[in-house]
N, C-alpha and C positions, 0 to 999 in steps of 0.2 A: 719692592722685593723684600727690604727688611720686614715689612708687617706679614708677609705670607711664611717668609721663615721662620717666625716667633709663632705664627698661628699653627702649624703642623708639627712645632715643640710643644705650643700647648695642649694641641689631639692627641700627641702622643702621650704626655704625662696624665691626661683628664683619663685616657684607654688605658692606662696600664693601670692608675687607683682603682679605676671602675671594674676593671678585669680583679684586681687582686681584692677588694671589696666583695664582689662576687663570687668568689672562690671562695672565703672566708663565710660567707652568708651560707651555702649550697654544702659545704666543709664540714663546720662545725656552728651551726644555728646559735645555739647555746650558749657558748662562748661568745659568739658574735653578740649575742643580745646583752650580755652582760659588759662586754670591754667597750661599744660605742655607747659613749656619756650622752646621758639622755633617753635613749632608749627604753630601757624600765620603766621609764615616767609614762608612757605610751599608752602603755595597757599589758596585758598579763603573754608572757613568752606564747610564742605560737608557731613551733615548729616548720608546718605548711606556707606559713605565710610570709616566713623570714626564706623560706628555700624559693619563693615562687618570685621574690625581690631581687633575689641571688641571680635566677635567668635572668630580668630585667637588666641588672648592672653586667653582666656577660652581653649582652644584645648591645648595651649601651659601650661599653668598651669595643667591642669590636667595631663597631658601626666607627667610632672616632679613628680609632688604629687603620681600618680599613680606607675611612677617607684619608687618610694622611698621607697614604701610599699610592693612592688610586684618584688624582685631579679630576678626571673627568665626573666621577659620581660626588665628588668632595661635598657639596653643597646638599645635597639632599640625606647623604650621609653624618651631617654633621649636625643638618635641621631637627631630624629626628630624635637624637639623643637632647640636644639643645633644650626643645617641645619638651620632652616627659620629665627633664629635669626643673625646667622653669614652671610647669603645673605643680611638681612636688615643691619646690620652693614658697611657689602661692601657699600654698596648701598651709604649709607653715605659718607664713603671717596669716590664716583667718581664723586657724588655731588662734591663735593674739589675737585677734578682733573680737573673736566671738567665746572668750577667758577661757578657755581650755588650756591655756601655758600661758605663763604670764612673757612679760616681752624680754627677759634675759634670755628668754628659750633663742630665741632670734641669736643673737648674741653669740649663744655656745653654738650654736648648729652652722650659723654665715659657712666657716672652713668647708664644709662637710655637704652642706647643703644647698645656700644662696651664693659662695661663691664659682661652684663647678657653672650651675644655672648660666650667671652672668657669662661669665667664660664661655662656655657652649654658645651665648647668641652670637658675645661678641667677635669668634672664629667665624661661625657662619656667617655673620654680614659680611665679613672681611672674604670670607671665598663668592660670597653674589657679585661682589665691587671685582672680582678677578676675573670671574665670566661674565663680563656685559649681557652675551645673547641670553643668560637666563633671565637677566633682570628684565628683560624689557619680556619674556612669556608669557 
């Protein structure tokens, strides 16, 4: 009981960065691209592209918040966001692998990027281990 309570505090704080993240992205681009460290390093500001991340982290906060409230879809709600944050986490170390960032970039980004990822899987394993009957579909 205490791992499901910690896991639905931590949908709710992952949903609320990712909502106010996205607000921020969708808001003011600009700004955005400037105040998250590291970002510049990326490649040259791109209005469209920072706004089109912005829905993403909207979809991705909600999706957390919504399972948090709502047990019965928890699990598929939470895998989802989980999934596109742990692709973008990859994504970062092969950045590192293949020297487009050297390996501090890892480093500065973890908060931001590898640690929401881990987080997001480690809620959703913990809501599969809560509903048996999914595990076993």
């Amino acid at each position: 009981m205490m791992l499901k309570k910690l896991s639905i505090a931590v949908a709710i704080i992952l949903g609320v960065l990712a909502e106010a993240n996205g607000i921020f992205m969708l808001a003011s681009p600009a700004n955005w691209y400037f105040a998250v460290p590291g970002v510049t390093t990326t490649g040259p500001f791109n209005q469209h592209f920072i706004r089109d991340i912005g829905f993403i982290f909207l979809f991705i906060g909600t999706s957390f918040l919504t399972g948090a409230f709502r047990p019965q879809f928890r699990t598929v709600l939470w895998a989802a966001p989980a999934l596109w944050l742990s692709g973008h986490a990859l994504f970062h170390f092969w950045e590192v692998a293949v020297g487009i960032c050297g390996a501090s970039a890892l480093a500065r980004d973890f908060p931001a990027v590898t640690l929401p990822a881990i987080l997001g899987l480690l809620i959703t394993a913990q809501s599969m281990r809560d509903q048996p009957s999914l595990a076993r579909a």
